[in-house]
PAKEMI-226655 format. One record per residue: residue in one letter; x, z, y of N, C-alpha, C in turn. Coordinates in steps of 0.02 Angstrom, whole numbers, plus 32768, in hexadecimal, padded with zeros to 4 digits. Layout:
<atoms>
AXZYXZYXZY/...
</atoms>
This chain:
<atoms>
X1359883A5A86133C87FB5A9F130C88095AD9/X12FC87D75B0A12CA87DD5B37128E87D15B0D/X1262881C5B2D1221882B5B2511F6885F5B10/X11CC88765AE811C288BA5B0011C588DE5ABA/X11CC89265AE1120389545A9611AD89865A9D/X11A2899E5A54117489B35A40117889DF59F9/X112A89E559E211518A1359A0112C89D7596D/X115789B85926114C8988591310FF89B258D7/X10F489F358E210AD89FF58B9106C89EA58CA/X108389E6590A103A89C15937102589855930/X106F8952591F10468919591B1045890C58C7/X105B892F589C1045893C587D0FF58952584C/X0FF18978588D0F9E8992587E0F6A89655891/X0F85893058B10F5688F158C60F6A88FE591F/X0F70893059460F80891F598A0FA788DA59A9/X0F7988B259CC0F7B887D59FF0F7C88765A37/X0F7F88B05A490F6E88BD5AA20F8688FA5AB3/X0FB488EA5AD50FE889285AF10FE589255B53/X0FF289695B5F0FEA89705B981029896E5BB2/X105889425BE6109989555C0F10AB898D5C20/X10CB89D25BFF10CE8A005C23110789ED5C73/X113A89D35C50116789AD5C89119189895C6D/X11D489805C9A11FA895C5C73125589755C77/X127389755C3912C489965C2A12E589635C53/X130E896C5C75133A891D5C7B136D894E5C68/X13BC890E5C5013F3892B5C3E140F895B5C77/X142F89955C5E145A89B85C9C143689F15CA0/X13DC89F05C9013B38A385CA513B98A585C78/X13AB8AAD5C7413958AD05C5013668ACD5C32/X136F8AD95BEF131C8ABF5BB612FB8AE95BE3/X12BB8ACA5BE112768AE75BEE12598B025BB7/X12348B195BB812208B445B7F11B08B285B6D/X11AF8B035B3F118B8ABE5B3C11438B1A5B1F/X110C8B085B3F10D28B315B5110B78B305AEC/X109A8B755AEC10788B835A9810498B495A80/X10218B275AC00FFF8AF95A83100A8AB65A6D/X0FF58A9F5A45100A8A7D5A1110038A2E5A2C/X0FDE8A1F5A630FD189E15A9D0FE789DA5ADC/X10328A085AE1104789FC5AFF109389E95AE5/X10B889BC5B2B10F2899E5B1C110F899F5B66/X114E898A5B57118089A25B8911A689515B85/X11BA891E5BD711D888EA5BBF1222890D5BC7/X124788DE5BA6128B88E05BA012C2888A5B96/X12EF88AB5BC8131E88755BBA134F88855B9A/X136F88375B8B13B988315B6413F388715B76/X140488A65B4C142388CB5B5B142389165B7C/X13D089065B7513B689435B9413BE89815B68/X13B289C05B7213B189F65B37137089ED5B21/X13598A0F5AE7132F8A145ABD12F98A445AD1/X12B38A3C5AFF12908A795B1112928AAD5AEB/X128D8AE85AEF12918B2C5AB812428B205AC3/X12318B125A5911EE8B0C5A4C11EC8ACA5A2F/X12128A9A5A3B12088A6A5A1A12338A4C59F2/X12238A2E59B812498A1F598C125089D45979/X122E89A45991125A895C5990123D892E59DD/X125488FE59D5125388C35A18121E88945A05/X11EE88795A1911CA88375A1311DF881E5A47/X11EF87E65A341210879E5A6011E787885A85/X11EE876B5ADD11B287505AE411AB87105ACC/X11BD86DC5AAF11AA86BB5A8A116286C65A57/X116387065A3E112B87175A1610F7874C5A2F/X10F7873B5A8110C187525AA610A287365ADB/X106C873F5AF5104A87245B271028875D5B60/X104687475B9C104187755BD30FEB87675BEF/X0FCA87A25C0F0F9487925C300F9D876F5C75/X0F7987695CAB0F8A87535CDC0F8187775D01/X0F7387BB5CFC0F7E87EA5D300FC2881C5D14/X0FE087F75CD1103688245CC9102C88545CBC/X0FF388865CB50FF588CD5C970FE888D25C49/X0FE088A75C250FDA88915BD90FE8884D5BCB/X100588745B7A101C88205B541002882D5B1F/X0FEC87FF5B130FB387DE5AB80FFE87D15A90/X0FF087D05A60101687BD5A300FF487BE59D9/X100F877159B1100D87815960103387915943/X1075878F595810AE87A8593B10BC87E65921/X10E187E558F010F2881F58D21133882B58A5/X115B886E58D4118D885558A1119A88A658A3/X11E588AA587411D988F2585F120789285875/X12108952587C1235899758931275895E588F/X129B897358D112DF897358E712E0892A58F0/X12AC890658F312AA88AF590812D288B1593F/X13068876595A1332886F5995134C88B359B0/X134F88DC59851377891859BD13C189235982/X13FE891559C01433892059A11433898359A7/X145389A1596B144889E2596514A68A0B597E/X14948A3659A314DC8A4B59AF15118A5E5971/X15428A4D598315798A43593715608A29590C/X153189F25906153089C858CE1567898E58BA/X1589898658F415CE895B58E9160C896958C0/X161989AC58BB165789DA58A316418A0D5890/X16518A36586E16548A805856167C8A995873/X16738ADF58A316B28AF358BA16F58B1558A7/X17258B1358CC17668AFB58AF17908AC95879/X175D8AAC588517738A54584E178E8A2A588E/X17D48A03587217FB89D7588A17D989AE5893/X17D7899058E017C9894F58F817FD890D58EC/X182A893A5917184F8911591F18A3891E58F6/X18C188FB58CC18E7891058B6194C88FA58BF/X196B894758B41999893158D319C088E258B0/X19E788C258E81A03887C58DF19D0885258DE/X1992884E58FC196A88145938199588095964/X198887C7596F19AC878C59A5195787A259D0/X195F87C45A1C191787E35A28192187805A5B/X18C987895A50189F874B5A711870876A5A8E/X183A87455AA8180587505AD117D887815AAE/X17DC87765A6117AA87A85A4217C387F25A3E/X180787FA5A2C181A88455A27181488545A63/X1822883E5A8C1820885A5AD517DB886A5AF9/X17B188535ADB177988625AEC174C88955AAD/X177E88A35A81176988E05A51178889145A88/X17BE89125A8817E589485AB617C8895A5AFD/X17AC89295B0B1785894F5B4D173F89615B30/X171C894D5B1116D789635AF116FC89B15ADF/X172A89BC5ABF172F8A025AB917418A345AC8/X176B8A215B1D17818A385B4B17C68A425B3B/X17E58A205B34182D8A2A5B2B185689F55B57/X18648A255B7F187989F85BCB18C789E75BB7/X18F18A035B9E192789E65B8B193589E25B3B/X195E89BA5B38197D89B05AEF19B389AF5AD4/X19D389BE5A8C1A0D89B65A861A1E89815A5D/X1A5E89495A931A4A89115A7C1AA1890F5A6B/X1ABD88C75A311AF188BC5A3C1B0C88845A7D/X1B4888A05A9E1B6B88835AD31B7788455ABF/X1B8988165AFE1B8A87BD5ACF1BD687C15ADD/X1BE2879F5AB21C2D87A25AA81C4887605AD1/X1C8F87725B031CAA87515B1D1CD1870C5B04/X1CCA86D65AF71CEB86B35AD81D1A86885AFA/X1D47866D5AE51D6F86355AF21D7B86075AB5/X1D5F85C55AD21D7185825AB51DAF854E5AC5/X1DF485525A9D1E1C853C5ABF1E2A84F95A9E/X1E4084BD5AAE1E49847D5A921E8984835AA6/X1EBE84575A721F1084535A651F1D840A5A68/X1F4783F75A8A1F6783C05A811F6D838E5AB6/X1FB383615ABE1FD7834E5AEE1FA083115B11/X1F6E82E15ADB1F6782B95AD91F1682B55B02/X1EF683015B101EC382FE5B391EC982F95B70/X1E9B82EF5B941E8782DA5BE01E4282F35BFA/X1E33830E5C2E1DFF830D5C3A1DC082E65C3F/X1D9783045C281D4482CB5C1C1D4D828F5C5A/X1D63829E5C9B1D54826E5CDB1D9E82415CEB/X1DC882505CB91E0C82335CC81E0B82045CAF/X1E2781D95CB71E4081865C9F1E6281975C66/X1E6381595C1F1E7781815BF01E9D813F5BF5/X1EEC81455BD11F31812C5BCA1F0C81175B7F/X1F3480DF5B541F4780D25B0C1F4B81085AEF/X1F6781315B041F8B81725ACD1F5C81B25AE3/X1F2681AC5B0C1F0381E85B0C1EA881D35AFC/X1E83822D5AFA1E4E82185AEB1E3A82505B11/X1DF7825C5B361DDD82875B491DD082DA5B17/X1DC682FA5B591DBD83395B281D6783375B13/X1D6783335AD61D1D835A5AC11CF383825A9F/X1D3283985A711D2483D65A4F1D1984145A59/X1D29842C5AAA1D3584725AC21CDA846A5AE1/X1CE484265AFE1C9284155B2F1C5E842A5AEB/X1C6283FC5AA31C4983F25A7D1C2E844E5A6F/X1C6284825A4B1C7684B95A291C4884E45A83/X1C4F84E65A931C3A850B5AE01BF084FC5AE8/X1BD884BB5AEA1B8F84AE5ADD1B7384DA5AA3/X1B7784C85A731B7584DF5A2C1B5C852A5A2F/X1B9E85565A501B8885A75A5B1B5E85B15A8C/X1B5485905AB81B34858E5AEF1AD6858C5AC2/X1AE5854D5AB01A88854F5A7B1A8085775A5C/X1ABC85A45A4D1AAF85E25A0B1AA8860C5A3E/X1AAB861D5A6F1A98865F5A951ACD868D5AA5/X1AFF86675AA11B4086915AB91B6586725AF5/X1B4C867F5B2D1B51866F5B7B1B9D86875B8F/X1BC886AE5B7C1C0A86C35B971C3486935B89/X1C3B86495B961C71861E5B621C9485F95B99/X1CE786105B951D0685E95BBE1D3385A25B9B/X1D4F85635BC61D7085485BA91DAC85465BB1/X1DEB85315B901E4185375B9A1E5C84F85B82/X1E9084E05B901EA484B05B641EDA84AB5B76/X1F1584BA5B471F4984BA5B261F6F847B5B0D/X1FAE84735B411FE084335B1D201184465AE1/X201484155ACE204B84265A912098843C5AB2/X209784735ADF20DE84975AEC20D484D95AC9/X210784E65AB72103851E5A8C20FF856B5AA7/X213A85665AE2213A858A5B1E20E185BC5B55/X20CC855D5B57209985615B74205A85765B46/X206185715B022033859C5AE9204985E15ADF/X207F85E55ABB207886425ABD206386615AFE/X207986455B332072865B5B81200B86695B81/X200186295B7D1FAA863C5B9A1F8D86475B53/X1F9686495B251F7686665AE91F84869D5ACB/X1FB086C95AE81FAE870A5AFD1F7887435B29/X1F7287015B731F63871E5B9C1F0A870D5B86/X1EDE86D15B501EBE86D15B531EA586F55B11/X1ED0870D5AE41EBE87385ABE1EB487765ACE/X1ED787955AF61ECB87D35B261E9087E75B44/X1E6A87B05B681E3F879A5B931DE987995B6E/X1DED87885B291DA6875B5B0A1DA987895AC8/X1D6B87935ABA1D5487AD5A681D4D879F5A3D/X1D4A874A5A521D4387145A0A1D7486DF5A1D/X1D9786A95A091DCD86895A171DC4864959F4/X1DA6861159F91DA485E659D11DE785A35A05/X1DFA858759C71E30855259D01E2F852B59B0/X1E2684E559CB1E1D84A959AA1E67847559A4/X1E7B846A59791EA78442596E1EFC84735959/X1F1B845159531F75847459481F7B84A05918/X1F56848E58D31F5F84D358A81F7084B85863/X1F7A847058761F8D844E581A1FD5844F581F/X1FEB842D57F62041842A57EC207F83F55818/X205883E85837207A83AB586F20AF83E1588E/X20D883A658B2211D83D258D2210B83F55912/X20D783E4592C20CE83FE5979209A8429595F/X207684415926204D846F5923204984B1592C/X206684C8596D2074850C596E205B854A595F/X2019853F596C1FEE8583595E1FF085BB592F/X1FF9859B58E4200685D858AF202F85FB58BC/X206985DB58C220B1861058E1208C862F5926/X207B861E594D2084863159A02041866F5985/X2020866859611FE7868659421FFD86E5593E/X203486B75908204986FB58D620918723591B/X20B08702593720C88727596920A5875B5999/X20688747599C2038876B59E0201387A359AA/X202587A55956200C87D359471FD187CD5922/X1FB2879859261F6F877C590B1F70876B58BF/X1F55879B588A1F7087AA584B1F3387655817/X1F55873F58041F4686FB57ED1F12871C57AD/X1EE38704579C1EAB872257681EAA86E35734/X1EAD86A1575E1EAF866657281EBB86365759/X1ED885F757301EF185C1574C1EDC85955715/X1EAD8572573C1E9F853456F61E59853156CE/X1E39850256C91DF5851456AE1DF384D15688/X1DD884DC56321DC784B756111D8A847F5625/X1D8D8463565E1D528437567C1D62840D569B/X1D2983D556AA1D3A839C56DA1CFC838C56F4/X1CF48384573B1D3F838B577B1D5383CE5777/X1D8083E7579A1D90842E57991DC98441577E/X1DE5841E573B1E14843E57191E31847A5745/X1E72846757811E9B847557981E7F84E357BF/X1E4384CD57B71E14852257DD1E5B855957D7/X1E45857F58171E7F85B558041E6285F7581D/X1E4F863458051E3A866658281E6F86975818/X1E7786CE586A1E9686F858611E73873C5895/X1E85877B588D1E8C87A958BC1EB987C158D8/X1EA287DD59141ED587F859341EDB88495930/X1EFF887759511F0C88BE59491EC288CD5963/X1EAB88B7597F1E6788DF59B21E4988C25992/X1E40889359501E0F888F592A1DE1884F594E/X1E08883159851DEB87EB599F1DFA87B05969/X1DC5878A595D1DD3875659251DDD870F595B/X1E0686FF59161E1B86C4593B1E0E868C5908/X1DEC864D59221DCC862358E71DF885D35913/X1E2085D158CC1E4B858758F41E33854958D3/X1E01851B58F81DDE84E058CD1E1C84B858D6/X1DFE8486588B1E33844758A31E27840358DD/X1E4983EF58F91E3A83DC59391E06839C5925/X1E0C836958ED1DD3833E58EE1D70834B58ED/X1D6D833759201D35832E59561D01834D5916/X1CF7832A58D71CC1834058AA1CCF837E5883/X1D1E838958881D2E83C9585D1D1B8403587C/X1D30840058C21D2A843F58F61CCC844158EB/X1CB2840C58F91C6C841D58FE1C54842258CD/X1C5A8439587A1C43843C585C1C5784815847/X1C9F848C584A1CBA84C458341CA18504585B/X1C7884ED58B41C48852358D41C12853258B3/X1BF8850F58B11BAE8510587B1BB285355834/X1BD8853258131BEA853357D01C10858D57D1/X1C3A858F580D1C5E85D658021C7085FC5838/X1C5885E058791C62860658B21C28863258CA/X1BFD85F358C71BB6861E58E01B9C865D58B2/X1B93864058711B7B8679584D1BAC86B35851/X1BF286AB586F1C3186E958571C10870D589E/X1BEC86EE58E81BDF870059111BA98733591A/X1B80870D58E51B2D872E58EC1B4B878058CA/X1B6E8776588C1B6487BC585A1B9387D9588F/X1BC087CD58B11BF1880758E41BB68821590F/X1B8A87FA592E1B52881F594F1B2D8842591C/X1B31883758F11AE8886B58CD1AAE884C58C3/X1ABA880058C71A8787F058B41A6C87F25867/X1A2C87E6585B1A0A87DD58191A2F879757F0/X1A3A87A357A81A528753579B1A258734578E/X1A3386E8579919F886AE57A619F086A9575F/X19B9868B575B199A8672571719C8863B5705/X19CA862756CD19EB85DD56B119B585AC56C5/X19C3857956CE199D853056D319A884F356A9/X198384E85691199E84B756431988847E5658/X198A84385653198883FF565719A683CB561A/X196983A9560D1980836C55D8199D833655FE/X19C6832155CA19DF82D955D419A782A755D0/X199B825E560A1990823B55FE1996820255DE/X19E6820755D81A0D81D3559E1A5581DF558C/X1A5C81D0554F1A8981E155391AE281E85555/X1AF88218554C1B54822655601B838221553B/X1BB681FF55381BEA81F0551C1C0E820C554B/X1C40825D55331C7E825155671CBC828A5521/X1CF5827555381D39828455181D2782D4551D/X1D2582F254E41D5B833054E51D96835154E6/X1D93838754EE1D8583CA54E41D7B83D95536/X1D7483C455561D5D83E155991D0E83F655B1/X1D0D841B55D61CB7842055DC1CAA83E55618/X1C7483C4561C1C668394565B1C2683A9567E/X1C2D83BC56B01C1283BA56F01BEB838456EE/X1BCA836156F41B87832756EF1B62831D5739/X1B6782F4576C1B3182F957B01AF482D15790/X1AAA82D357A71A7782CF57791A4182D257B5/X1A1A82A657A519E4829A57CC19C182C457AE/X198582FC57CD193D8325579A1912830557B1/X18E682FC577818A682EA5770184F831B5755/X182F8306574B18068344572C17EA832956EC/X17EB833956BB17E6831A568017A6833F566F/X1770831A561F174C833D5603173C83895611/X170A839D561C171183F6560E172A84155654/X175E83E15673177A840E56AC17BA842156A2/X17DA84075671181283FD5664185183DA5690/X188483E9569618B483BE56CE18E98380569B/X18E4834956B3190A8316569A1942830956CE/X1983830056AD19B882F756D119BF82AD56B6/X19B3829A56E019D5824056E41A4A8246570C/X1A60823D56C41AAD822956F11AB082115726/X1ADF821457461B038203578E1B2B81F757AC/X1B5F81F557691BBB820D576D1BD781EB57B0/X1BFB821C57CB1C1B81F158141C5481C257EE/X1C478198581B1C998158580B1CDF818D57E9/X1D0181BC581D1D2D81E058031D278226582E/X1D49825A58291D4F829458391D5882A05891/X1D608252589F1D6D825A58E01D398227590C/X1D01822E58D31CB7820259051C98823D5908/X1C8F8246595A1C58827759721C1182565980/X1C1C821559851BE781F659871BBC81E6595D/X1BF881DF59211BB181D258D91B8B822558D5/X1B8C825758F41B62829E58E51B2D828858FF/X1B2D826A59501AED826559791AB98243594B/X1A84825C59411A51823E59191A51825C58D8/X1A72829958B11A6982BA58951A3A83075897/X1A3D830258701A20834B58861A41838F585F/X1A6B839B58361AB483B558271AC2839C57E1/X1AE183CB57C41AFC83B7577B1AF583E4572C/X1AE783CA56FF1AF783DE56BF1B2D840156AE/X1B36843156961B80843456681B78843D5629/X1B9383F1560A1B9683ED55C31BDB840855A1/X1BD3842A55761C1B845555501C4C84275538/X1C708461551D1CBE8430551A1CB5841954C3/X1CD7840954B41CDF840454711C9C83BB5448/X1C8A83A454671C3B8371546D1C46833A5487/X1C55830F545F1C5C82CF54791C1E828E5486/X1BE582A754661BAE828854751B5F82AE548E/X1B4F82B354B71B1582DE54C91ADD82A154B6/X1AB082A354941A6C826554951A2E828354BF/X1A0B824C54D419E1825354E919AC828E54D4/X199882C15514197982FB54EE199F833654EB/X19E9831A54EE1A0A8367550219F8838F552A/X19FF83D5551719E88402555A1A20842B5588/X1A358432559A1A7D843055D31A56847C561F/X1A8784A056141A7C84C956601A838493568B/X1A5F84A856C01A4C847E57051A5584AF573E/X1A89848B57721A9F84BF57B81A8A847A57D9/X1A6284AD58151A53848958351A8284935886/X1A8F844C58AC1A9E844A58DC1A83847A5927/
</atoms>
């Protein structure tokens, strides 16, 4: 702290009146503070510690003369008052920072406090977001009866973009069969992560599983006990590129990121796994089993600091609009046909 560094036995012994020997500013070499016991040395924020003295009085708890060569003081405080002590932060060779940090402003500024000019970090992985089907159009195009804009690839691309994964291109794929093995070859070749929205349920133009398993991409599961989502399909490829095929409705794709892409993203980097997040129901759920349901849910802060999920359910699987004004979702298990008020439910947040 600013003000003057001394030995705390003096004022101790009743000493009130100290002489300026000079003053530390940050950056100098300690001075070395004179044998008697009425004298003091000023010092600023950050300065070293004179050799000889052993704590800081604040000027707050002193009073300067008006010729500046002495300060009065009643204060009294005791050995090592305001002086941070070297390695009092860490013990050396103790982990600061540990591996699988997502690094921010703070590690990075451990890492230069300790001189470690480079780091070993994981590479961000190249992605491609591709959307399927005859019936899209671009965001600025005039849309026909029979079409709808694309917004799941815009949607899924934002999404990684907030999570901190900046490499994300977009593709979009008509229902020719030709024309997918052709560029979904060339974009599996190309990208480290492969996400695809739409063409993976049982419809006649759904090409992908087949066009999937031709290019080599070894199927791990097809199908997930949940809603939205059921239809999810993950597979790998020979080089060990995953390929995550959402189902194309607007709430499935965006839920099924949240729920199994991101986190499959974070642990491929190395990241640490996230804590669980629990949230009560604000009122009671009625829904059909045996499926698990996905829930969108307003949070709130309850008693204690607790999080309340108020429901939200979109109209159907294909309102992107009922999400806006959520803040993400519950997943209540399968097999449960009534959740009451007070349930406690994992919570992913958007």
């Amino acid at each position: 702290m600013d003000g003057y560094a001394l030995r705390a036995a003096a004022l101790a012994a009743g000493t009130n009146a100290f002489r300026i020997q000079g003053t530390q500013a940050a950056g100098m070499r300690a001075l070395t503070l004179e044998p008697d016991n009425d004298v003091c040395i000023e010092v600023m924020t950050g300065a070293v510690l004179p050799e000889g003295a052993d704590c800081v009085l604040p000027y707050e708890e002193t009073k300067r003369t008006e010729t500046e060569s002495k300060m009065t003081t009643t204060g009294v405080v005791p050995p090592g008052f305001a002086v941070h002590r070297r390695g009092s932060d860490h013990r050396a060779g103790e982990i600061i920072v540990r591996s699988g940090t997502r690094l921010t402003g703070r590690e990075v500024a451990v890492a230069a406090a300790v001189g470690a000019s480079t780091l070993t970090v994981t590479a961000q992985p190249k992605i491609a977001v591709v959307a399927t089907g005859d019936e899209l159009v671009e965001v600025e195009a005039g849309v026909a009866p029979h079409q709808i804009r694309r917004s799941n690839d815009h949607a899924v691309r934002a999404a990684l973009l907030a999570a901190g994964y900046s490499r994300v291109e977009r593709f979009h794929l008509r229902d020719v069969r030709h024309e997918i093995e052709h560029r979904l070859w060339h974009i599996i070749a190309e990208h480290d992560v492969v996400l695809i929205s739409g063409g993976i349920s049982k419809g006649k133009f759904d090409f992908l599983p087949a066009v999937l398993d031709a290019h080599g991409v070894r199927k791990i599961f097809q199908g997930v006990a949940q809603r939205p989502g059921k239809p999810f399909w993950f597979g790998v490829t020979p080089r060990r590129t995953p390929v995550f095929a959402l189902p194309g409705n607007p709430v499935s794709t965006y839920t099924c990121l949240y729920r199994y892409v991101l986190p499959a993203l974070a642990h491929a980097s190395g990241a640490l796994p996230a804590m669980s997040r629990m949230a009560a129901l604000t009122t009671s759920v009625t829904f059909k089993p045996p499926l698990a349901y996905f829930l969108p849910v307003r949070i709130t802060n309850g008693p204690g600091a607790e999080m309340l999920a108020t429901p939200a359910a979109a109209n159907t699987s294909g309102d992107f609009s009922g999400l806006v004004g959520t803040d993400g979702f519950v997943e209540l298990p399968a097999n449960v046909a009534e959740f009451p008020t007070g349930y406690v439910a994992r919570f992913f947040e958007w």
